[in-house]
N, C-alpha and C positions, 0 to 999 in steps of 0.2 A: 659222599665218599668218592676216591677220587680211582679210578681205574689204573693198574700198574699197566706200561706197555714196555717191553725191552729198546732198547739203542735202534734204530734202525731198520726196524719192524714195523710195516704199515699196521693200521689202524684205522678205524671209521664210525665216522658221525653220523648217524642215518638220522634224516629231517623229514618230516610229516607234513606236508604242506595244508592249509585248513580249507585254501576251495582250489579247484582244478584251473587250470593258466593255459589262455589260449597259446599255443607257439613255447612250449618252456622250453627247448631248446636257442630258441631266437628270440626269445623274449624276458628273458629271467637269468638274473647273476645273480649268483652267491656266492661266500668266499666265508673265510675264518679268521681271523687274525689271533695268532697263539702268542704267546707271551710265560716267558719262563721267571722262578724265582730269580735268576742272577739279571734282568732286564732283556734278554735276547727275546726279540721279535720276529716271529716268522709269518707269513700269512700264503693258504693257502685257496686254491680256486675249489668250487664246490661244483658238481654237475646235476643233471636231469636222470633219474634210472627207471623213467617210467610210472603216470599215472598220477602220482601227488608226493614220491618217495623223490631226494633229493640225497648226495653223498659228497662228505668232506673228508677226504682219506690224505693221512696225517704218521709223518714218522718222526721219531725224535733222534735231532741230533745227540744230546745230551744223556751221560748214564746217570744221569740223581736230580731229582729237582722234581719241584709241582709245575707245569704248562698249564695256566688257566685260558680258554680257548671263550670267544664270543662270535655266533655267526653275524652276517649282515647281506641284504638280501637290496632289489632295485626293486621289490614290490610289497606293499605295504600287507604281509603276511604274516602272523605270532607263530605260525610252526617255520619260519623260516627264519625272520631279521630280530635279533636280538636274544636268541637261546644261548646258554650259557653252559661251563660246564668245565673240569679239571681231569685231567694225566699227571700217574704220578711215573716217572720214569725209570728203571732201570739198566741196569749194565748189559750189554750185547748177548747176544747165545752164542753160543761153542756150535758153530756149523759151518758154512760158507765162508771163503773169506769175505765176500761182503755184508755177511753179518756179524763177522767178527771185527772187520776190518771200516766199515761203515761204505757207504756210495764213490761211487766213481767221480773225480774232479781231476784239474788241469793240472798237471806240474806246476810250480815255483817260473822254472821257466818256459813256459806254454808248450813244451816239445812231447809228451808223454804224459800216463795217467798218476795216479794216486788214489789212493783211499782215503777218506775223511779224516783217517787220523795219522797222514804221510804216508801208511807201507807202499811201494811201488807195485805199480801195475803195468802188467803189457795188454792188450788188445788181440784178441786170436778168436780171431770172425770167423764165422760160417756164413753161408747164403743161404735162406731158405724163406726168399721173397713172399711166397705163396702161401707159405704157412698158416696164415690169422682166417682167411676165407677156405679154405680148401680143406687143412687138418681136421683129425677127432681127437679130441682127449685123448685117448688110448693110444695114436700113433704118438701125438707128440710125447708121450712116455717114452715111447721106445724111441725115439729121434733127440731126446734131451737127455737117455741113459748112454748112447751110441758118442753123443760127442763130449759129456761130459768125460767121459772115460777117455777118449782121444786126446784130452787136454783145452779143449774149447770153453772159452766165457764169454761169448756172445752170438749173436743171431740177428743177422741182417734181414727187415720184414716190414712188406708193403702191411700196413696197418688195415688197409681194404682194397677190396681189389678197383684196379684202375681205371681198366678199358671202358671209355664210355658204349660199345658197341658189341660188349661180349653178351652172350646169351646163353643160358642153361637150367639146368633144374638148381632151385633152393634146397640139392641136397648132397652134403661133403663128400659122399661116395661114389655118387652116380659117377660118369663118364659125361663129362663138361660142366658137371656140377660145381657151385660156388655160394658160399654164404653173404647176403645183400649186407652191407653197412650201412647206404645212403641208399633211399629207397629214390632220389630224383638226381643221384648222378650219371645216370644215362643223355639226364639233361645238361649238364653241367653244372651243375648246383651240390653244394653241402648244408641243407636247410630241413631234410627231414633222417636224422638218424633213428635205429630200431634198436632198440635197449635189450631186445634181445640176442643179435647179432654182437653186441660188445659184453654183456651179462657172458656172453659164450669164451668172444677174446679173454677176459678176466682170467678164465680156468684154465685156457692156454699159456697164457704169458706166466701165471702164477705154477704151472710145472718146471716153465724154464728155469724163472726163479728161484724154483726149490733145488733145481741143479746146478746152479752156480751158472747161470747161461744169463746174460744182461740182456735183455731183449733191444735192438737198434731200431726205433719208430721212424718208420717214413713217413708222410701223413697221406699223400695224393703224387702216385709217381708223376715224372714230370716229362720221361724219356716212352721206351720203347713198352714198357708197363708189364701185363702177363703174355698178349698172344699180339701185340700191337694193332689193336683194333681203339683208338683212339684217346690218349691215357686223359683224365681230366684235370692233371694236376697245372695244362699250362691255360685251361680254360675254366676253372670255376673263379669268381670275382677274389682279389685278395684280401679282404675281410671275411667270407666267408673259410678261405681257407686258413686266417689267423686265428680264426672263433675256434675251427676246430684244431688247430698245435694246440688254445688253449684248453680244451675239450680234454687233448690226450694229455696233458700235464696233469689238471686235475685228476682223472681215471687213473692214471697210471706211472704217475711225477710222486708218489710217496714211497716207491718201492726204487729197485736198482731199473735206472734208464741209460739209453742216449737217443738224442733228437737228431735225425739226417733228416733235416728241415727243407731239402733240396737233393732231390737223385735224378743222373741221365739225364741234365741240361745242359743249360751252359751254367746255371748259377744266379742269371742274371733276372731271370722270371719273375716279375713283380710278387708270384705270390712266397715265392721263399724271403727274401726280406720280410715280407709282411708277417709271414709265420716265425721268423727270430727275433722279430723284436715283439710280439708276444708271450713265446718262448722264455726270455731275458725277462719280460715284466714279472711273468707269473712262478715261476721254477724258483722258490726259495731255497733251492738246494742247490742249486748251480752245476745240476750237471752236463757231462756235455755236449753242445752243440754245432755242427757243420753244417757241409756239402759235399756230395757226391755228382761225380760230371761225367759225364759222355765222354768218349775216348779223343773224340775230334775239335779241344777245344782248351784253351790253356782256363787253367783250376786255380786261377784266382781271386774268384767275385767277392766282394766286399771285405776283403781281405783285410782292412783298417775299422773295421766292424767289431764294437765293444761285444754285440753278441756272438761272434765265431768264436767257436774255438780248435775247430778243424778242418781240414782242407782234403779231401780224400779224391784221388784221380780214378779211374778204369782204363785198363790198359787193352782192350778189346778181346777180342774170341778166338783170336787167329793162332794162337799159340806161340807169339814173340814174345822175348824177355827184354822188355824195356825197361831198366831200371832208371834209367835217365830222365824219365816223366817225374818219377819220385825227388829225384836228386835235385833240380831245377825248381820245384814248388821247397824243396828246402829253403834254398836262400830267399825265395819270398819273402817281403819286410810291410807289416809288424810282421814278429814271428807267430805261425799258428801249425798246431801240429799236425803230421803227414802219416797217410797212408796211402796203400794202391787198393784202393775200397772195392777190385772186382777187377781180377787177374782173369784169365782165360778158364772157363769153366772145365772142369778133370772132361774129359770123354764125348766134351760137344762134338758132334757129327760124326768123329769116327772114333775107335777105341782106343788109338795112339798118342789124340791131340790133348795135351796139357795132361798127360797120365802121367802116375809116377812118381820118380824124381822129380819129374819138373816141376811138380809144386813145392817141393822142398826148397829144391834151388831157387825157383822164383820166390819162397818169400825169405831165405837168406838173405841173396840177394837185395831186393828192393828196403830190407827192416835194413842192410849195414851203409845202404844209398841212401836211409835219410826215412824209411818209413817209422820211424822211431814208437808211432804211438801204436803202430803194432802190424800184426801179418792178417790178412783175409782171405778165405777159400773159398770156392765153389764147385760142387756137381753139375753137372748133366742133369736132367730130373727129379731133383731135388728140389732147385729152384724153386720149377714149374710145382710141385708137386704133383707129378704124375702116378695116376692112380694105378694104371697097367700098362704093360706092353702092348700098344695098339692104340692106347684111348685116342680116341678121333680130336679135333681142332687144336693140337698141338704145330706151331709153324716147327717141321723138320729141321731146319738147321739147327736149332739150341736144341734139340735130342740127343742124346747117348744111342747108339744104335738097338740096343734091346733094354729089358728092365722095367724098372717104377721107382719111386722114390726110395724104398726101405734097401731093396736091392743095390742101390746106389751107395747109402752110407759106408760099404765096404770098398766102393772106390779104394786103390791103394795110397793114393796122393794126400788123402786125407790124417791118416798117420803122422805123415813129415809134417805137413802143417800143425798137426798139434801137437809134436811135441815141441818143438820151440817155446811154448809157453811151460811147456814142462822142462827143459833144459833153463833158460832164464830166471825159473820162480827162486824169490828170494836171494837173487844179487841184486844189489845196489845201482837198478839202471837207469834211476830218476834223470833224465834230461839228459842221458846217454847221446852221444853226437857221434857220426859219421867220423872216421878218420882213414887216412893215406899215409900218415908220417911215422908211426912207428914202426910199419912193419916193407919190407918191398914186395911190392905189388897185391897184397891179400886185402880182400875187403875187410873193413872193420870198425870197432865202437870202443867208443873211449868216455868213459868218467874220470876225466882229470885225477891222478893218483891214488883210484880209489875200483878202476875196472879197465879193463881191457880185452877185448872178444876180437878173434880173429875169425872169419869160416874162410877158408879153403877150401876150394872147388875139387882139387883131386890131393889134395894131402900134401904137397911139396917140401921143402926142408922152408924151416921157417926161424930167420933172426931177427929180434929187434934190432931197431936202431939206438945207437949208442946214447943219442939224449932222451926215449923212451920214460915215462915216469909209470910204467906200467909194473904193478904187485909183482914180488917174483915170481910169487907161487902161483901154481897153474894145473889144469886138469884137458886135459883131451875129452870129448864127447864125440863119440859116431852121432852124429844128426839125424840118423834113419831108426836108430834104434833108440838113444838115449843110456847108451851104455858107457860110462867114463874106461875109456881103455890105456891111461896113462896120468900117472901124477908127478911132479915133480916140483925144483924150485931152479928157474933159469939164474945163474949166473953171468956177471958181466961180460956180452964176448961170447957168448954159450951159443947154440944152435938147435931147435930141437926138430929131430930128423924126422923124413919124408915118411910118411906110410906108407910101407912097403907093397901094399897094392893101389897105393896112389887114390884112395877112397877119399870122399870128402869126409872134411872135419871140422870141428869147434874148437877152439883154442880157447879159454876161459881163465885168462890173470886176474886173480883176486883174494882178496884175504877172508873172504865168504867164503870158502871153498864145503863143497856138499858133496 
């Protein structure tokens, strides 16, 4: 009898294996190959969960149909190669839009997201690096209620921590406490993981999840890591570090992802290639995958690469608004889609730097220069996850002056940034592009006769240009608030006046009007 599972809902095959396997992490593949009534073929990677227990987690594209599924294994084992077995599949749940809407994929034209079955999607990152080794259960409740609510779907997150040189208790709370992933990446190696350190990640990432928050998988940072005591993503072998992209595909590739297959480099790091082009082999769901780079270092690596599909810059700590980093990996050819993957964190070092407005403005901004696939924020300790005000081996500079992590979520800057996704949801912004021409001088984005977004920085009097092919109808948004304070429909020639306190604002042509 065949198990019902919903549209895009994980699912798992749990495998018995009949004798114990020297090295089953480095020694033992397995994998799935699913096959539906209409002939569509997906196959996924299976993993190690400790002991003789092995897992094949599994979502269905499809609302109706039987999936009959066969494992197959590189060791000749009956609880492993050649089990067999059927999904009957149903229609989506009424929840999330990525349960309603299915996984996150490229646009049409590689500039922005979508969901499985076209709706448009924006990208509206948080930082919370530290998360997967540091967090409890229970915070991340209260960290995945705080930005759902803010407007956030997604969550930038070192998968384990980096440093090969940090050192602390194996416990979340303590002060320099951290949970071990790779018990011999001190050495630099990824050859002995602890099934219960990721048995743990599971119930993390699976809170995010249930808040509409996409979890962003790093695999081994590559840059400055948690306290920069020596990350080991630019020194474990590149095999080793493609075994485990495909590690976290299988674990965590059947629910809502994205792979940043590369962070804080240059790009070029032998083991991010390595890690995307196993990424590409194994990911039958095609979600998507980039790099994230260092501030000092143009963010084009492998740019003509069948497996990118994003290109994300950092604009450093200092508190400058560069949107010109964004604008320039624009025209980038092939095209791949852009973000500023890690703006100036709200309140590093003092309580002035990048607070505020400024994060609004910065990711106005940089989303109408060309960040198209979406806007990303950061705290101050949050990051880090900092457990208290004081806690010892944190390097001072990426500090907020007082605080912890929970205390930080009220950051003010954090608002602006979410609500952009709460202003945009549900306009038409598929492959929305940068534009200068219809309006003078306001930054803005254009869907060819079908959208048109102005922001303006202090609200000016604002006319199209007379060959404009922009909706007449139009709505004003405060961007601080998300308040529509003006509806109208611009006529030929028309102008529609300054805000009389000169506040910035959204200008929104379109025949979606909300």
């Amino acid at each position: 009898m065949s198990t019902s599972i919903a549209a895009w809902q994980e699912t798992e095959i749990v495998l018995t294996a009949d004798a114990e396997h020297d090295d089953p992490y480095t020694g033992v593949e397995v994998w799935a190959d699913f096959v539906h009534d209409d002939g569509s073929r997906l196959r996924r990677p299976g993993f190690h969960d400790g002991g003789r227990v092995w897992r094949v987690r599994f979502a269905s594209p499809a609302a109706a149909g039987t999936w009959r599924w066969t494992t197959h294994a590189s060791v000749a084992d009956a609880g492993l190669h050649q089990v067999s077995g059927s999904f009957q599949s149903t229609g989506p749940l009424a929840g999330t839009p990525l349960q309603r809407h299915g996984f996150w994929r490229m646009s049409p034209g590689g500039r922005n997201l979508i969901h499985a079955d076209g709706t448009p999607a924006l990208l509206v990152a948080d930082t919370a690096w530290a998360l997967p080794w540091r967090a409890t259960e229970e915070q991340v409740r209260v960290y995945a209620r705080n930005r759902r609510d803010k407007g956030f779907n997604a969550a930038l997150l070192m998968t384990v921590q980096p440093d090969m040189h940090a050192v602390g208790p194996r416990d979340r709370t303590a002060d320099e406490g951290f949970g071990v992933g790779f018990e011999d990446l001190p050495t630099g190696h990824l050859n002995e993981p602890d099934p219960a350190y990721f048995q743990y990640l599971d119930r993390l990432l699976a809170v995010l999840v249930e808040h509409g928050i996409v979890p962003v998988l790093q695999p081994v940072f590559q840059g400055f890591g948690w306290k920069g005591l020596s990350v080991a993503g630019t020194v474990v072998p590149p095999g080793e570090y493609a075994r485990y992209c495909r590690y976290l595909v299988a674990r965590y590739g059947a629910r809502p992802a994205i792979y940043l297959v590369g962070a804080d480099g240059s790009g070029r790091e032998p083991q991010v290639e390595a890690g995307g082009r196993e990424i590409e082999e194994w990911d039958c769901y095609r979600q998507p995958t980039g790099i994230h780079y260092r501030p000092h270092v143009r963010a084009n690596a492998h740019q003509d690469a069948g497996w990118l599909d994003f290109q994300w810059c950092q604009t450093g700590h200092g508190g400058e608004h560069v949107p010109e980093r964004v604008a320039g990996m624009w025209h980038e050819r092939p095209v791949k889609a852009v973000a500023n993957g890690e703006p100036s964190y709200e309140r590093t070092v003092s309580a002035d730097r990048a607070a505020g407005w400024w994060q609004g403005h910065e990711a106005w901004s940089n989303l109408c220069a060309g960040s198209t696939m979406g806007v990303v924020y950061g705290a101050a300790n949050v990051w880090q996850w900092v457990h208290r005000e004081g806690e010892p081996g944190h390097p001072p500079y990426f500090l907020a002056p007082e605080g912890n992590w929970e205390s930080a979520l009220g950051f003010e800057g954090s608002t602006y940034v979410g609500m952009v996704g709460k202003i945009l949801t549900g306009l038409p912004i598929t492959d929305m592009a940068p534009d200068w021409e219809a309006a003078l001088s306001p930054r803005g984005l254009r869907v060819p006769g079908v959208l048109q977004i102005v922001y303006q920085e202090d609200g000016q009097n604002l006319r199209l240009s007379a060959d404009h092919d922009a909706p007449p109808a139009y709505r004003i948004v405060d961007p601080t608030t998300g308040e529509v304070t003006a509806r109208g429909v611009l006529a030929p020639g028309e102008m529609i006046p300054e805000d009389p306190a000169r506040r910035p604002r959204v200008v929104v042509f379109s025949s979606a009007q909300h």
